[in-house]
BAVO-224235 format. One record per residue (C-alpha): residue number from 0; residue in one letter; x, y, z. Coordinates in nm, 4 decimals, m for minus. Example, Ala and Ser with C-alpha at 12.3 -4.5 7.8 and 13.67 -1.06 7.14 Angstrom:
2
- k/r/u/v/w
- 0/A/1.2300/m0.4500/0.7800
- 1/S/1.3670/m0.1060/0.7140
//
This chain:
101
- k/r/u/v/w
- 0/X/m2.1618/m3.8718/0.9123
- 1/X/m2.3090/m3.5745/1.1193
- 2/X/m2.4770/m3.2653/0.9246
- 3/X/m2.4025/m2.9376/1.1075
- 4/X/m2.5164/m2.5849/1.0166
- 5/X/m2.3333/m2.3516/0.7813
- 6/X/m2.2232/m2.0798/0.9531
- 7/X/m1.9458/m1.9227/0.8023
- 8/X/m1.9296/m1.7834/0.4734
- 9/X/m1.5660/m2.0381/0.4006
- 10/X/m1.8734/m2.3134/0.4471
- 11/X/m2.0681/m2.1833/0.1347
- 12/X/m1.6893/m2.1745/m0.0599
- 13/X/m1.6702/m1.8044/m0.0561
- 14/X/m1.3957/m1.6236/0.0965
- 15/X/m1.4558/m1.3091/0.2160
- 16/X/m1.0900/m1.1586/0.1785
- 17/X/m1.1052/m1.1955/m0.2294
- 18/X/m1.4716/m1.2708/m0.2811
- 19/X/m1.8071/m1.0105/m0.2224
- 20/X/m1.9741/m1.2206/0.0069
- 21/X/m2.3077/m1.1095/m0.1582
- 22/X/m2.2380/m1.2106/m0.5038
- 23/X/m1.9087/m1.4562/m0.5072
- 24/X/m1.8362/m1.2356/m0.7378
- 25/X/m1.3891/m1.1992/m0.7856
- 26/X/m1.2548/m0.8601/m0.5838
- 27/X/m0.9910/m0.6597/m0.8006
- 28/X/m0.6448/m0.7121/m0.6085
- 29/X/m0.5098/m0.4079/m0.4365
- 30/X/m0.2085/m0.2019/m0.4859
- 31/X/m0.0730/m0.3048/m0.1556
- 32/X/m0.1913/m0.6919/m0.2380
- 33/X/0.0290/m0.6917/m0.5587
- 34/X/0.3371/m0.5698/m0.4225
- 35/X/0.5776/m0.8070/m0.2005
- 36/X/0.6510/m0.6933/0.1424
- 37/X/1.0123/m0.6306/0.0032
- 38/X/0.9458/m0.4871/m0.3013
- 39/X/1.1433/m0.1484/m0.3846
- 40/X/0.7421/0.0011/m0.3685
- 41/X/0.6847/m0.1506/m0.0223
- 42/X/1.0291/m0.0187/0.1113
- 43/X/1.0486/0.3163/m0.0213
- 44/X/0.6650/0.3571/0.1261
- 45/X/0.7938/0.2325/0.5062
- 46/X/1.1021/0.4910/0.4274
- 47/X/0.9050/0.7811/0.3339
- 48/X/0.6641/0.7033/0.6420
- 49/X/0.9472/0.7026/0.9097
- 50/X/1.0705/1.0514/0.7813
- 51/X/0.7445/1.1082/0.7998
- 52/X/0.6360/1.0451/1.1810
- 53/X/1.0032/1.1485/1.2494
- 54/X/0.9261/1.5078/1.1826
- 55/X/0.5297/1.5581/1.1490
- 56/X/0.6255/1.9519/1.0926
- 57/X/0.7798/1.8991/0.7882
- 58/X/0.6206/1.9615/0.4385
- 59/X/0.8885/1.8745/0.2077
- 60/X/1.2323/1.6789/0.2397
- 61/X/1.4325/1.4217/0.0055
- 62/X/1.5269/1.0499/0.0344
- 63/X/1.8370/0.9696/m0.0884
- 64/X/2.0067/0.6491/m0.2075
- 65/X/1.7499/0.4707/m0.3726
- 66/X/1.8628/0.1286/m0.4547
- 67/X/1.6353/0.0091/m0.7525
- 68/X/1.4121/0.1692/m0.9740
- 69/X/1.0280/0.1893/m0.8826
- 70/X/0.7086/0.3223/m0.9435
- 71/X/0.6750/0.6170/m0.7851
- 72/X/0.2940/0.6203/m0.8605
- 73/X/0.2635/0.3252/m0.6400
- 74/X/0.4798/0.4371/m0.4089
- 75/X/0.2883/0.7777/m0.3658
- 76/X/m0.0468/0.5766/m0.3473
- 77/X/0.0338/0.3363/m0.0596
- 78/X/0.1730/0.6306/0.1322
- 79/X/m0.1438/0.8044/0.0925
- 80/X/m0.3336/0.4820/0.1702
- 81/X/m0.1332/0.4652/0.5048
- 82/X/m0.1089/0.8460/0.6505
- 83/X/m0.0971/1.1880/0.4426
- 84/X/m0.1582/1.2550/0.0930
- 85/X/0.1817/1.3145/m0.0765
- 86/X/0.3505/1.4283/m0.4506
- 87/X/0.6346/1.2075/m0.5281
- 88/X/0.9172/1.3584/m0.8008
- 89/X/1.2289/1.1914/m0.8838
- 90/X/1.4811/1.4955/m0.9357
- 91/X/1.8341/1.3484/m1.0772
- 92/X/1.9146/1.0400/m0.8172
- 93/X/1.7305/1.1681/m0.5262
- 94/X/1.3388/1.1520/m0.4753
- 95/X/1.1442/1.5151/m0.3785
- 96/X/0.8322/1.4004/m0.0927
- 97/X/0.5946/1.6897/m0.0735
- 98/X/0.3187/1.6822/0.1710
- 99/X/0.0091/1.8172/m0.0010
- 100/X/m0.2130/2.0013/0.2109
//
């Protein structure tokens, strides 16, 4: 059996993707982490985005047909994360995106 070095930090059992690497210590999940790829969250966040980089000038419009109920919280934070801070209101069936300067 040959003895080699330890180079990487997945040779001392910590994984740097959920673990400090200092400590070991557990990292808290993130928003984006929780949420599926196809979650109602996840798509309403790549929606909002294409209106988005489809017109940069804008500084309010409204997505319509929403097919499931979802946090809008969440939804405002990962589109934050990802480009421009934003307020997200739900107004009847349609959802009001304001671009905060």
């Amino acid at each position: 059996m040959s003895r080699r070095a330890a180079r990487l930090c997945r040779d001392y059992g910590v994984d740097p993707e959920t673990q400090i690497v200092e400590t070991g210590a557990w990292k808290f999940p993130t928003v984006r982490q929780l949420l599926g790829y196809n979650s109602p969250e996840r798509r309403l966040e790549r929606r909002i985005i294409r209106e988005l980089l489809g017109d940069p000038e804008r500084d309010q419009f409204i997505v319509r047909d929403i097919p499931e109920p979802c946090d809008l919280r969440k939804v405002g934070y990962l589109v934050s994360e990802s480009c421009v801070s934003v307020s997200i209101r739900r107004m009847g069936y349609d959802i009001v995106v304001r671009v905060i300067l």
